[in-house]
C-alpha positions as CSV (number, residue, x, y, z in Angstrom):
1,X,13.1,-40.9,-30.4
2,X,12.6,-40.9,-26.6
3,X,9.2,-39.4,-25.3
4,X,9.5,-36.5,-23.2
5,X,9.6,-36.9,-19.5
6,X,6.2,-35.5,-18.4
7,X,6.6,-34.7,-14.6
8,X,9.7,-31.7,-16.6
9,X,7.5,-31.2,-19.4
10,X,4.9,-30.0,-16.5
11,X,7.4,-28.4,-14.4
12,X,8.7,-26.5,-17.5
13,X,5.1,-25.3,-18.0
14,X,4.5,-23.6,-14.9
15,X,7.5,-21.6,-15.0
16,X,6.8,-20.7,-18.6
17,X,3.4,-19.3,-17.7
18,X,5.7,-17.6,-14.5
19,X,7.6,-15.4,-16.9
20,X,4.5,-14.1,-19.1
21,X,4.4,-11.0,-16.8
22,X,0.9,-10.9,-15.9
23,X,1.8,-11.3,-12.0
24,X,1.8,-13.7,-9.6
25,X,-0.1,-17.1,-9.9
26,X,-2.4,-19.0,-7.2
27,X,-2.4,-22.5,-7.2
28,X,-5.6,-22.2,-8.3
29,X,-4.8,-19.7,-11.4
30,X,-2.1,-21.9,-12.1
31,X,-4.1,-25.5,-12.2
32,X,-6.5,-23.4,-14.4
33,X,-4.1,-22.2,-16.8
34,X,-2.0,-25.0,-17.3
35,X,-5.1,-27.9,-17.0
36,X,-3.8,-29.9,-14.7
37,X,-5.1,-31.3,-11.2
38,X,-4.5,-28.5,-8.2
39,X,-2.8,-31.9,-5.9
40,X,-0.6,-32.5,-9.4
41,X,0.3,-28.8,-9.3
42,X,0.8,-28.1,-5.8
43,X,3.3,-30.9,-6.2
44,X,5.5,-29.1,-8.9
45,X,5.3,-25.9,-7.2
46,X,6.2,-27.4,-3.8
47,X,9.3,-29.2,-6.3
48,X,10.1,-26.1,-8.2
49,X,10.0,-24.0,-4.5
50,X,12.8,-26.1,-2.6
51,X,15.3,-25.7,-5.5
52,X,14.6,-22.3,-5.8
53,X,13.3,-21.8,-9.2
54,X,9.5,-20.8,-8.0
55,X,9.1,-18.3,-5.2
56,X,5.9,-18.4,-2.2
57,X,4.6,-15.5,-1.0
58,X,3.1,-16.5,2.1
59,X,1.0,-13.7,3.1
60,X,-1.4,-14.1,-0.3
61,X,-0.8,-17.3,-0.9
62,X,0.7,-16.8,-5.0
63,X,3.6,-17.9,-6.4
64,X,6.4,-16.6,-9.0
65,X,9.7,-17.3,-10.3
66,X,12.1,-17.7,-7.7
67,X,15.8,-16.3,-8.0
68,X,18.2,-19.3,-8.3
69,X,16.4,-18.1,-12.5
70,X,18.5,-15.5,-12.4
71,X,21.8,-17.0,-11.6
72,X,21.0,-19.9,-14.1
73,X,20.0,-17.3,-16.9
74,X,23.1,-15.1,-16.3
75,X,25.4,-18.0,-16.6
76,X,23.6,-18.8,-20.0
77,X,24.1,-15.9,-20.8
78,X,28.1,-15.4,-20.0
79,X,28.7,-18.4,-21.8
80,X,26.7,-17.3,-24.8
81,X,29.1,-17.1,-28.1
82,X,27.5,-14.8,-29.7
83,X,26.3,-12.4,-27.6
84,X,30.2,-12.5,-25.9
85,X,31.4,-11.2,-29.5
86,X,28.7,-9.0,-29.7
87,X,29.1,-7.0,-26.6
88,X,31.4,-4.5,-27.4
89,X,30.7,-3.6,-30.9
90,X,26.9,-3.0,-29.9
91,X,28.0,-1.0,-27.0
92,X,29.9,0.9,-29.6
93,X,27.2,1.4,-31.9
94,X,25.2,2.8,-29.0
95,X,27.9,5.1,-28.6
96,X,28.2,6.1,-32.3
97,X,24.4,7.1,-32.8
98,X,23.4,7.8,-29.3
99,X,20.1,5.2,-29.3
100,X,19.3,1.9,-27.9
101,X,20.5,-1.1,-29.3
102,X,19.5,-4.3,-29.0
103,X,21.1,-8.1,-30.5
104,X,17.8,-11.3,-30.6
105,X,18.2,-14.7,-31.1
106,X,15.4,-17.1,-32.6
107,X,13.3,-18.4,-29.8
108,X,11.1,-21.0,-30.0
109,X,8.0,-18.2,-28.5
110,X,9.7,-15.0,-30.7
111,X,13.1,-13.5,-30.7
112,X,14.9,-13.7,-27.3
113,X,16.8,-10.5,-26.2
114,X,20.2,-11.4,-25.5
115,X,21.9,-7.7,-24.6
116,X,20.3,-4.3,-24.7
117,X,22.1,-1.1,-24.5
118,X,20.4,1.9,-23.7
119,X,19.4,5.1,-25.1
120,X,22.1,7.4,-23.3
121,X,18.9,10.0,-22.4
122,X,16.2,6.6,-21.6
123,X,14.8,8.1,-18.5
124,X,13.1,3.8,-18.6
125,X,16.4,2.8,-17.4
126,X,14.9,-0.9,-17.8
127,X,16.8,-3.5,-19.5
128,X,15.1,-6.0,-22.0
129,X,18.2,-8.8,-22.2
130,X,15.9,-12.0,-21.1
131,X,12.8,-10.7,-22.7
132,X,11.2,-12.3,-25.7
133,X,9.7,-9.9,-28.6
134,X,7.6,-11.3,-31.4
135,X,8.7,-11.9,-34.5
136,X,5.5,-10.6,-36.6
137,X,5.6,-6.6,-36.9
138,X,9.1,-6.2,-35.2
139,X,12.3,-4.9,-36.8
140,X,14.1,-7.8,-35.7
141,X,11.5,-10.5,-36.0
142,X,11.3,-9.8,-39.6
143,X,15.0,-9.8,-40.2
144,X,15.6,-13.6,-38.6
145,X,12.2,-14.4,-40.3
146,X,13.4,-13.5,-44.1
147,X,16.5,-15.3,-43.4
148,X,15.1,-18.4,-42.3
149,X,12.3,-18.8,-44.4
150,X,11.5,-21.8,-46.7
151,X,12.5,-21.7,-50.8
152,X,8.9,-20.4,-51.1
153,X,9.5,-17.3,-49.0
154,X,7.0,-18.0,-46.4
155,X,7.6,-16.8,-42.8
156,X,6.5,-15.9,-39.7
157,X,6.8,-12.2,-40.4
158,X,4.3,-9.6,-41.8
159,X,4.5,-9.9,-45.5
160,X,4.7,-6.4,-46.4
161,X,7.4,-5.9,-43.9
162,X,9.7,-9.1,-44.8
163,X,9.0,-8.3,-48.3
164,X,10.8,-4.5,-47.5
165,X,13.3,-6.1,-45.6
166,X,14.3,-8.6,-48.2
167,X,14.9,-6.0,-51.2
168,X,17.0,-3.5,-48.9
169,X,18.9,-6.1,-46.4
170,X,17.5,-4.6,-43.4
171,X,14.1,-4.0,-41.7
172,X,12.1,-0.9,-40.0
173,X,8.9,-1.5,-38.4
174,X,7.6,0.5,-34.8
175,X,9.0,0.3,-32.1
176,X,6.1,-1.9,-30.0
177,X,6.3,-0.7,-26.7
178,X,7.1,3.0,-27.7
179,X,5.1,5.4,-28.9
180,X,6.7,7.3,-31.7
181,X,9.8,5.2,-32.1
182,X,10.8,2.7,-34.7
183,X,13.5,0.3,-34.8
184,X,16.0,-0.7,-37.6
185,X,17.4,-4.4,-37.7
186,X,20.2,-5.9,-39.9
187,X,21.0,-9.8,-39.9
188,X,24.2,-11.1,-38.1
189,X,25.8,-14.3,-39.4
190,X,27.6,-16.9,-38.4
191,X,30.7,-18.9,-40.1
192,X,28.6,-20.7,-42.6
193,X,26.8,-17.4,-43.6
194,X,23.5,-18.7,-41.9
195,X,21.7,-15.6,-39.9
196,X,21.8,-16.5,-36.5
197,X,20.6,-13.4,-35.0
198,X,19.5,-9.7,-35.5
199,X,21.0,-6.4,-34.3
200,X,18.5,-3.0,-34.2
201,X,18.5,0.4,-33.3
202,X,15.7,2.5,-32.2
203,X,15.4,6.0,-33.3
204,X,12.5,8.6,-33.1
205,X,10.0,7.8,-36.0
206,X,10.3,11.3,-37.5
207,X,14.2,10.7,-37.3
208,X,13.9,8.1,-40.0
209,X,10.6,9.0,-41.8
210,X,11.9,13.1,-42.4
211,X,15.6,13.3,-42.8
212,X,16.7,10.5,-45.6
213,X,20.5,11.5,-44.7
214,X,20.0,10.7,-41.2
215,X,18.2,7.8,-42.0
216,X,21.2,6.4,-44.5
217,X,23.8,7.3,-41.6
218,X,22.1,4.8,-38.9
219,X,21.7,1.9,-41.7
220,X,25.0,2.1,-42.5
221,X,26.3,2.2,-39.0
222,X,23.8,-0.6,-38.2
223,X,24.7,-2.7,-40.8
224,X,28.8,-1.9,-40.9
225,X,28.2,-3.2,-36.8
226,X,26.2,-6.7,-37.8
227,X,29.0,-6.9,-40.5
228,X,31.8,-6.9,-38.0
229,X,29.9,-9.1,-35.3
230,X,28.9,-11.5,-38.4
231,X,33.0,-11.2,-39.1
232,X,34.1,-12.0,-35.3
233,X,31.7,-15.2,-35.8
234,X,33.2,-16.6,-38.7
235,X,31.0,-15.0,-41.3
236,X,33.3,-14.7,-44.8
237,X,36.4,-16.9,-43.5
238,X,37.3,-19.8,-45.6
């Protein structure tokens, strides 16, 4: 097996800690956090700055990811199978229940978003598609983590909540970054039945928790919508 190539492995690293959202980075902050020299650093930034990927503010001297990131991440993202089959039929769940929906792939740091509609009313009016949730205490995590779990049922997911999710075929769990929301996630799969991602839908908390018939309603729409992306991938085809 060939060794990784460390000069990428370091240029991979600084745009990695870039896109935690804490703000902008000094070289400084940025030789700190990533233990490398400041000369070894300024290097890669000065690199990563010509082609585009890191941006320079001048004025206070920090640094952040630059926007040929967002043409490389959208043409990912066209050319993404699933979420290309996915688009319409989440859109039209969406529609059918009037609540955000969103469709996560594994990620090697959590479950990457890779399409988010909105809530019809979501005065937010921020898009998550590019963001990467985490897979313990999230509707979603828990789905891809009782899927792809060893013979032993271990996982990455709470327990409790992958233990739930694995007796009804779908997940609940808080909505994270919402107060008083939850979301509910069913598996998609692919053409050899393997879950390769999750579909959720966010709903008020009391929604779910109160009225058991409204509750039934958006599983069954969530799930009849992961059953008909699962189909467009393959999923029961001989």
């Amino acid at each position: 097996m060939s060794r990784p190539i460390q000069s990428l492995s370091r240029a991979a690293a600084v745009l990695r800690l870039f896109a935690t959202g804490t703000g902008r980075f000094g070289l400084t902050d940025t030789a700190c956090a990533l233990g490398l020299p400041k000369s070894t650093v300024h290097g890669i930034l000065h690199t990563l700055e010509q082609k585009g990927l890191v941006a320079h503010d001048a004025e206070s001297g920090t640094y952040g990811l630059g926007p040929e990131l967002v043409r490389l991440g959208g043409s990912w993202l066209r050319g993404h199978e699933l979420r290309a089959r996915a688009l319409a039929w989440a859109d039209d769940l969406a529609r059918v229940t009037g609540e955000a929906v969103h469709v996560g792939v594994p990620h090697p740091a959590g479950v990457l978003i890779v399409h988010h509609v909105l809530r019809c009313d979501d005065t937010r009016r921020v898009l998550d598609t590019g963001r990467v949730v985490p897979v313990e205490g999230t509707a979603l995590g828990t789905v891809l983590a009782v899927h792809r779990s060893g013979p032993a049922g271990t996982s990455a997911g709470s327990p409790d909540l992958v233990r739930a999710a694995r007796e009804r075929g779908w997940a609940c769990a808080p909505d994270p970054d919402r107060a008083g929301m939850v979301s509910v996630a069913a598996p998609v799969r692919d053409r050899y039945r393997a879950t390769v991602a999750a579909l959720s839908v966010s709903a008020l908390a009391a929604r779910i928790d109160e009225d058991t018939a409204a509750r039934d309603r958006l599983v069954s729409s969530l799930r009849t919508c992961a059953r008909a992306i699962s189909h467009d991938l393959g999923a029961g085809h001989p």
